[in-house]
C-alpha positions as CSV (number, residue, x, y, z in Angstrom):
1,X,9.5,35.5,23.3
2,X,8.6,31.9,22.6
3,X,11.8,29.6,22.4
4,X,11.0,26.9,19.5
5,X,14.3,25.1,20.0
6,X,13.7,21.8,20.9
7,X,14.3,20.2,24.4
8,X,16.7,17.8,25.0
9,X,14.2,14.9,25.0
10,X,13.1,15.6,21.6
11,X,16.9,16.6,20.4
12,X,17.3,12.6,21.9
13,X,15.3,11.5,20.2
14,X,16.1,13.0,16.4
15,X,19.2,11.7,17.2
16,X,17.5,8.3,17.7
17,X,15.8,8.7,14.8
18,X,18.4,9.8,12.1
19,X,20.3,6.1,14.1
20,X,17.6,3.9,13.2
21,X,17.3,4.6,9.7
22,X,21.1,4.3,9.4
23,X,20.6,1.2,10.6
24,X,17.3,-0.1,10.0
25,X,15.7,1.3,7.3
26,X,18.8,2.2,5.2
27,X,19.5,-1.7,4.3
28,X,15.6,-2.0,3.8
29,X,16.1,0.8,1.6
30,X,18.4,-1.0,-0.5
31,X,17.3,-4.2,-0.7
32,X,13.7,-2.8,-2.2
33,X,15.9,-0.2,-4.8
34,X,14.0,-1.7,-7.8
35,X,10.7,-1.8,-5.9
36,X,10.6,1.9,-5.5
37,X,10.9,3.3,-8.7
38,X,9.0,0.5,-10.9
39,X,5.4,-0.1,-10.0
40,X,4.8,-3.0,-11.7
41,X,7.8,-4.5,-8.5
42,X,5.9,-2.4,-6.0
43,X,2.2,-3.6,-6.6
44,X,0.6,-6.4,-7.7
45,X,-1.6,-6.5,-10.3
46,X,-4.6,-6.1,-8.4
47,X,-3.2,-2.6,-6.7
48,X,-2.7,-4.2,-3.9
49,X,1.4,-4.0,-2.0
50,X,3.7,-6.4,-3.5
51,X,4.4,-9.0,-0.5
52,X,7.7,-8.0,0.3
53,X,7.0,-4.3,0.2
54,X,4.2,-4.9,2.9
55,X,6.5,-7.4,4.5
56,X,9.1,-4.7,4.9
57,X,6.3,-2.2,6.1
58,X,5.3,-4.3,8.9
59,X,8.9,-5.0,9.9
60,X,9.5,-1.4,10.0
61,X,6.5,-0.7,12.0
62,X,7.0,-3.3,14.1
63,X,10.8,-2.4,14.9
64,X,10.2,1.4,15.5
65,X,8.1,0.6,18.1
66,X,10.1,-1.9,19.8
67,X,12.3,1.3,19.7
68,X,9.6,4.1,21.4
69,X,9.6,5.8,18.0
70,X,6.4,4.7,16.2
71,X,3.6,6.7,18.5
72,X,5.4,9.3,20.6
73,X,2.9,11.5,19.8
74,X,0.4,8.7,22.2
75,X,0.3,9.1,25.8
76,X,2.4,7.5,28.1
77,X,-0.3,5.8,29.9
78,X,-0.3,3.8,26.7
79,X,2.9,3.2,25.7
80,X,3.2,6.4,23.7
81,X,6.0,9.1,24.1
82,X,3.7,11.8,25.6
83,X,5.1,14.1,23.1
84,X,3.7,17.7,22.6
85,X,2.5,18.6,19.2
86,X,5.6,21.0,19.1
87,X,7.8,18.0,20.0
88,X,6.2,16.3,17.2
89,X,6.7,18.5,14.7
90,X,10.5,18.0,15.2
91,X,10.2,14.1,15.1
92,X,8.2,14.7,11.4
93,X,10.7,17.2,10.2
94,X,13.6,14.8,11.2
95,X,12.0,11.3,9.1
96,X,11.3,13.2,6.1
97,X,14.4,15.1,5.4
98,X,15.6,11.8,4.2
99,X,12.4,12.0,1.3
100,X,10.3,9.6,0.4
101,X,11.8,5.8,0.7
102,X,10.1,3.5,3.5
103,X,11.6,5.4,6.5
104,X,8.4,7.0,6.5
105,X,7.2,3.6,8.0
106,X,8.5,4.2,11.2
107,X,5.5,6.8,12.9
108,X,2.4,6.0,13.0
109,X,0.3,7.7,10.3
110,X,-2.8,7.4,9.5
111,X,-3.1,3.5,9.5
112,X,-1.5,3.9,13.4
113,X,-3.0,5.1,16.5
114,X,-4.1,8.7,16.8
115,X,-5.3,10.5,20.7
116,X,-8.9,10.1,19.9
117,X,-8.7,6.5,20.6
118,X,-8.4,7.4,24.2
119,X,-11.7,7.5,24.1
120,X,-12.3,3.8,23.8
121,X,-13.1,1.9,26.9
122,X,-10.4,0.0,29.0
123,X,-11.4,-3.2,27.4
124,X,-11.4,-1.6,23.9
125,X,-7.7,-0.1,24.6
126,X,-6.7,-3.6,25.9
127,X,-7.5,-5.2,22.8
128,X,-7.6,-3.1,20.0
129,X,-5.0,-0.1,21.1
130,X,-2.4,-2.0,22.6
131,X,-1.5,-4.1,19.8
132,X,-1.7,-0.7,17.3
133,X,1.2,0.4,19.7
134,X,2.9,-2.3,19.3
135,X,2.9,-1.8,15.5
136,X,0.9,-5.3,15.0
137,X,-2.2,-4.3,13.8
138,X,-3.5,-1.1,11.9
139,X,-6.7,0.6,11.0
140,X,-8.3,2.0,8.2
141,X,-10.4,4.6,9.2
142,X,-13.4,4.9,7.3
143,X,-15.4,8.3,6.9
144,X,-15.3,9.3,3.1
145,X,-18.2,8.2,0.8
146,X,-18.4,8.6,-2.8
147,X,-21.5,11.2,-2.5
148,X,-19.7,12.2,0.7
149,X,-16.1,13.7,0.5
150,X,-15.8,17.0,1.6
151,X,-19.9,17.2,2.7
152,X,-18.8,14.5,6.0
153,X,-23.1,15.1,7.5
154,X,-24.3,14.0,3.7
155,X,-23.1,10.9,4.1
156,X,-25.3,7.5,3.4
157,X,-23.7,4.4,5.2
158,X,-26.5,4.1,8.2
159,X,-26.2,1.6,11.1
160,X,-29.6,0.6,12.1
161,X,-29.8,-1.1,16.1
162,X,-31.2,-4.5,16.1
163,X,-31.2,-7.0,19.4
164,X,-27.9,-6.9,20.7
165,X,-26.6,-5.5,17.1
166,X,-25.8,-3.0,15.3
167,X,-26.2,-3.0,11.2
168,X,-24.3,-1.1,8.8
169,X,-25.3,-1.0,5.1
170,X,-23.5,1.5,3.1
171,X,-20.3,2.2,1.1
172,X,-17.0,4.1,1.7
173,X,-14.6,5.4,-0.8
174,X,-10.9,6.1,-1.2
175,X,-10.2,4.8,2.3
176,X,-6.6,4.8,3.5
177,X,-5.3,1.1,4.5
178,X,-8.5,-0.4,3.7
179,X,-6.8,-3.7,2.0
180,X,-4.3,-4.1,5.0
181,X,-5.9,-3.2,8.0
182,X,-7.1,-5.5,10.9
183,X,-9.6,-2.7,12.0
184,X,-12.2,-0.9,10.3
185,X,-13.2,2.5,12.3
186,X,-16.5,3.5,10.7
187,X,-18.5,6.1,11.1
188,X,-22.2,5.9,10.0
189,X,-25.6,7.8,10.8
190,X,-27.7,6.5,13.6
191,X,-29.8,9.2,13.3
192,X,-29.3,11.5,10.7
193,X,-32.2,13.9,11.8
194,X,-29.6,14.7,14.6
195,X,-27.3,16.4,11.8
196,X,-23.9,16.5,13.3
197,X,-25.2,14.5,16.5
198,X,-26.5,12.0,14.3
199,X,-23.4,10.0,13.6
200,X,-21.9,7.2,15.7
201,X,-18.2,5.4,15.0
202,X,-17.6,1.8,14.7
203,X,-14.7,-0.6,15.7
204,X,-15.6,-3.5,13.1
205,X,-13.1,-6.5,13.2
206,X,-11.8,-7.6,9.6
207,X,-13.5,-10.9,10.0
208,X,-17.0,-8.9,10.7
209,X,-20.1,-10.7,8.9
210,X,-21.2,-8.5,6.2
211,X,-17.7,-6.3,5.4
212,X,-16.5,-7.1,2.3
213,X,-13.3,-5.4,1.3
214,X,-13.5,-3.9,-2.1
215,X,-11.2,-3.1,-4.8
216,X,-7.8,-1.1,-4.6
217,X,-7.5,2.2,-6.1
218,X,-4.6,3.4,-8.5
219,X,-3.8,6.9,-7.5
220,X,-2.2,9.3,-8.4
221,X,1.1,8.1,-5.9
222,X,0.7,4.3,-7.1
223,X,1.0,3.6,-3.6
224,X,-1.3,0.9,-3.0
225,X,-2.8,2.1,0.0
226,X,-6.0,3.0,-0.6
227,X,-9.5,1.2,-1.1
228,X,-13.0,0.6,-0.7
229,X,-15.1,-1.0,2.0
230,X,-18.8,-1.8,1.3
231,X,-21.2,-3.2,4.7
232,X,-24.2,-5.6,3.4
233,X,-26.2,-6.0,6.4
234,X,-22.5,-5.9,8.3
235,X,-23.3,-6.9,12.1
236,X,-21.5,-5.7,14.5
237,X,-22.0,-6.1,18.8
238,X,-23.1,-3.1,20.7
239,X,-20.7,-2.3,22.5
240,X,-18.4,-2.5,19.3
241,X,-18.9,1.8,19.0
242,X,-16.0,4.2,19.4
243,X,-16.7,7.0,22.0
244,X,-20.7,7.0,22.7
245,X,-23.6,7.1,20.4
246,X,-24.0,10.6,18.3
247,X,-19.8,11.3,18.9
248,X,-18.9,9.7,15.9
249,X,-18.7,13.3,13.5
250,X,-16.2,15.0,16.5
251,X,-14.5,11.9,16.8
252,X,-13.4,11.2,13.0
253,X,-13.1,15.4,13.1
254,X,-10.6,14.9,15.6
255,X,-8.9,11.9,13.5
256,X,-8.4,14.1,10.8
257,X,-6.9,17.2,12.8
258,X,-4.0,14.5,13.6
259,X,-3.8,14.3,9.8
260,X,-3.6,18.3,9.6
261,X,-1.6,19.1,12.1
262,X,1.3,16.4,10.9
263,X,1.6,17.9,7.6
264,X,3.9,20.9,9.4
265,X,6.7,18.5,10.2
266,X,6.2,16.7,7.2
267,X,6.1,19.2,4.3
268,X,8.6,21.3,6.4
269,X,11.2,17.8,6.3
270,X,10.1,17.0,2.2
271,X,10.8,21.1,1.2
272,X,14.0,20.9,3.1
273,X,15.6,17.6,1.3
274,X,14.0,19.2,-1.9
275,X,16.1,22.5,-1.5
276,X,19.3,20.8,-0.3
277,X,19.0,18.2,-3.5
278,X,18.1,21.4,-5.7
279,X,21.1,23.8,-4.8
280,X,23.8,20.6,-4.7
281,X,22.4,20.1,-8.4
282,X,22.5,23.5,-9.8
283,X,25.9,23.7,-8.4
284,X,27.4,20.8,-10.3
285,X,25.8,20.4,-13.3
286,X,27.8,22.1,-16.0
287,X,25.5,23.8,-19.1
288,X,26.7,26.6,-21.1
289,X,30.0,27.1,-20.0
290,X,29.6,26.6,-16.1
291,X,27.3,25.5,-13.4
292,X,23.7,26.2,-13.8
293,X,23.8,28.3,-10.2
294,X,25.5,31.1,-11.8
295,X,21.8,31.6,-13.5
296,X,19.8,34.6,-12.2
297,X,16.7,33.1,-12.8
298,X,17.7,29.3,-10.8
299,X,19.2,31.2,-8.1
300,X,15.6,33.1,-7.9
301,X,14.1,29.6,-7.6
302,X,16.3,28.3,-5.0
303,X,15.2,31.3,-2.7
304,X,12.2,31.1,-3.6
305,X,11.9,27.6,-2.3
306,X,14.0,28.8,0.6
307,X,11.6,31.4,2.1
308,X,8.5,28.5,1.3
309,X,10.5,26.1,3.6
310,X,11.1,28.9,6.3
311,X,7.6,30.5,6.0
312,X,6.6,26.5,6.8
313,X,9.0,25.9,10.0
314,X,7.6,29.2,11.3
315,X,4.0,28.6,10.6
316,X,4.1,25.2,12.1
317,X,5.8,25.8,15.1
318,X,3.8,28.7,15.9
319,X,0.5,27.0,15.0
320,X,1.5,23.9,16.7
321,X,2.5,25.6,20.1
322,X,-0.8,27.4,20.1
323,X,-2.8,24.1,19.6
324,X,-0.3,22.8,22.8
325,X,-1.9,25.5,24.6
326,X,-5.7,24.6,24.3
327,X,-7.1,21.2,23.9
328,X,-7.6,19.5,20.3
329,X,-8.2,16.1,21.7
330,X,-11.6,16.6,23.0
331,X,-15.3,16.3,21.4
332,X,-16.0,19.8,20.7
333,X,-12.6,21.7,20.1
334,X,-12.7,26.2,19.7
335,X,-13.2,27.3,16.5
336,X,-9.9,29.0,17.6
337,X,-8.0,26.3,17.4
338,X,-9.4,24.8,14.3
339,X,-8.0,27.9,12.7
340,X,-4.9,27.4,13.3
341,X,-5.0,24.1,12.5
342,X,-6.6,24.5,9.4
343,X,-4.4,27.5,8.5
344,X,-1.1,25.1,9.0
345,X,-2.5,22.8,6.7
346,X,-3.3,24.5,3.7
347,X,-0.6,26.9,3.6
348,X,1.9,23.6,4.3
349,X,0.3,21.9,2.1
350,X,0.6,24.5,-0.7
351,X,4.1,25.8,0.1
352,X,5.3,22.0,-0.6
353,X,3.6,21.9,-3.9
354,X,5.5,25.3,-4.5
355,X,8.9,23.7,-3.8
356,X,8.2,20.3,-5.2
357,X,7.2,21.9,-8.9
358,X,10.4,24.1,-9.0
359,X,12.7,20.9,-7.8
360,X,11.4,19.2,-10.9
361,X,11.8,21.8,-13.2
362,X,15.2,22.6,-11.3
363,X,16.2,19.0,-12.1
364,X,14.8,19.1,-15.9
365,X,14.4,15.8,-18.0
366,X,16.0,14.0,-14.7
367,X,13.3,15.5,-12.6
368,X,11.0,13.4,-14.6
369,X,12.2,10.4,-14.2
370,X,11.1,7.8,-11.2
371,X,14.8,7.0,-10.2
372,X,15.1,10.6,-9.2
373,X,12.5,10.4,-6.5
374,X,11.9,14.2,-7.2
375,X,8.8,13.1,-9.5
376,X,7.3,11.1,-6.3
377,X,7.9,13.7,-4.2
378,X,5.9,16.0,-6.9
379,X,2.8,13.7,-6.8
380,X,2.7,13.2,-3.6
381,X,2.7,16.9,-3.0
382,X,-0.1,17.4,-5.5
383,X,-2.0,14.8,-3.2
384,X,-1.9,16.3,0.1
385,X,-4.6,19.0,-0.9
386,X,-7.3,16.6,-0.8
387,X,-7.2,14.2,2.1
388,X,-7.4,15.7,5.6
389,X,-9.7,18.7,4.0
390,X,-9.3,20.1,0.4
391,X,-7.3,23.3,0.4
392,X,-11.1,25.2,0.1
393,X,-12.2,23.2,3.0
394,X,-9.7,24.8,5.1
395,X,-10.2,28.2,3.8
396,X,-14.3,27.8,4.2
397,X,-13.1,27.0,8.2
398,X,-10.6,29.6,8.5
399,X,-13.6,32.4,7.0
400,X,-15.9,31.0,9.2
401,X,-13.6,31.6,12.3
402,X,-12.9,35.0,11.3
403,X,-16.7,35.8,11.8
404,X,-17.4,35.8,7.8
């Protein structure tokens, strides 16, 4: 039988964790109340992070990983944790029990470092890793086109070799941390007669002639975090790719089964604060007569949300420890694998939409309102089952590794 209690190291570390936003991130917290629940505080009117909110971000960044906590999930070699997929599911589970504040900050998501950049060279770790470690700069990285979501090999953005250059003409849509970033990972067809060999990643510097940052988006989580990047004639050295030429599809592939295989932690850690806020309210607020938990029909929702939350922490864990066992950090990963993968994320993914829908009809007319945090929660819920792979994206991978 498979033990999924954590080992000491990881237990450490919760405990580390659950410290620093005490202290850190707690006062933070505070200090950007009015921030968090008004969006006209939290953005500017461009879209764009107010300057204190992305003041705060970086300090949190920063901080955690002056701490070790920002990229455990890295290897050591690095400066990262050397942390097991299993081990990370843990640190997830612990940050976002507390919701959805700024403590989410702290780890590296998807602006961070992720283990397919160990396939940059030394030099290309040196300067463009190392300072990602150290929470300094962040990346944006850039695969999604507007004629290009979910179909990644229809794609348009083409880098063309010229001299000692490479080109890039082309536009990408809804990228995450595309107004912020200091690194644009881009992936683009070299040669798209190639199919899924035809694409090649890259590393192009803010500053980069030809890259012009485009507007912000207003999404559904008013966020501020997402954007557009368009490449007029956008030059870039050649030795300024990720991984080698024709690598670039398996590498952004493997970029986005980081996002996938963090939503167990995460949705596992958001269903669980949901559930613990939902039975404390029902409990003590008085309608009718009593509290609302004496209600057949709430206490049906509350277990509902229950066995969603536990059906989660099973699935992950399971799924997690059978990715630990193969290899989902390398070019071309089993279809095996990418099952399980892809199973964890759209069952996660749905299972927190469950629990998130009843906690705001749970919490009624005050589960509608921003200062409750339960609405945010909601949204953000509903937007997980695009990025990383639609919820049908997952099941089209799933069938196909079931032989249908």
């Amino acid at each position: 039988m498979i033990d999924f209690t954590p080992p000491p190291h990881v237990q450490q570390t919760v405990r580390d964790i659950h410290q620093f936003i005490t202290d850190e991130i707690t006062p933070i917290e505070r200090e950007l109340s009015a921030h968090l629940v008004n969006e006209h505080l939290y953005l500017r009117e461009d879209g764009q992070l107010a300057p204190e909110v992305l003041a705060a971000q970086r300090a949190i960044r920063t901080r955690s990983a002056d701490r070790g906590l920002y990229a455990l999930h890295m290897p050591k070699e690095v400066g990262g944790g050397g942390f097991s997929l299993t081990d990370m599911f843990f640190v997830h589970e612990a940050v976002y029990q507390h919701g959805i504040g700024v403590a989410q900050w702290m780890l590296s998501w998807t602006e961070g470092p992720n283990r397919m950049l160990m396939f940059l060279t030394d030099e290309q770790k040196r300067k463009y890793l190392a300072p990602m470690m150290r929470g300094e700069w962040t990346a944006a990285y850039a695969i999604t086109e507007y004629r290009g979501g979910s179909d990644v090999l229809g794609m348009e953005t083409r880098a063309e070799r010229r001299g000692d250059e490479w080109v890039l003409n082309g536009t990408k849509a809804y990228i995450t941390n595309a107004p912020y970033a200091e690194l644009m990972l881009v992936c683009a067809m070299t040669d798209p007669s190639k199919h899924g060999a035809g694409g090649t990643t890259f590393i192009v510097e803010r500053d980069a002639p030809g890259l012009h940052i485009g507007r912000t988006y207003r999404t559904i989580m008013d966020d501020g975090m997402t954007g557009e990047l368009r490449f007029d004639n956008c030059r870039v050295p050649l030795d300024h790719t990720w991984g080698n030429e024709g690598e670039g599809f398996y590498l952004s592939m493997g970029m986005i089964n980081w996002i996938r295989v963090r939503r167990g932690g995460m949705c596992t850690g958001l269903g669980q604060y949901l559930l613990d806020r939902c039975i404390a309210y029902i409990k003590s607020r008085q309608a009718f007569g009593g509290p609302l938990s004496r209600f057949q029909a709430l206490q049906w929702m509350i277990v509902d949300s229950y066995l969603d939350v536990q059906a989660m922490r099973a699935l992950s864990l399971q799924s997690l420890w059978q990715a630990d066992q193969g290899d989902l950090w390398q070019l071309k990963v089993d279809p095996g694998l990418i099952q399980v993968v892809c199973a964890l994320k759209v069952f996660c993914d749905e299972a927190l939409y469950r629990v998130a829908d009843r906690a705001v009809q749970l919490h009624g007319a005050h589960g509608l309102m921003k200062e409750s945090g339960i609405e945010k929660i909601f949204r953000i819920a509903r937007n997980l089952r695009i990025p990383g792979g639609t919820d049908e994206i997952q099941r089209v991978n799933i069938a196909k590794a079931l032989g249908l």
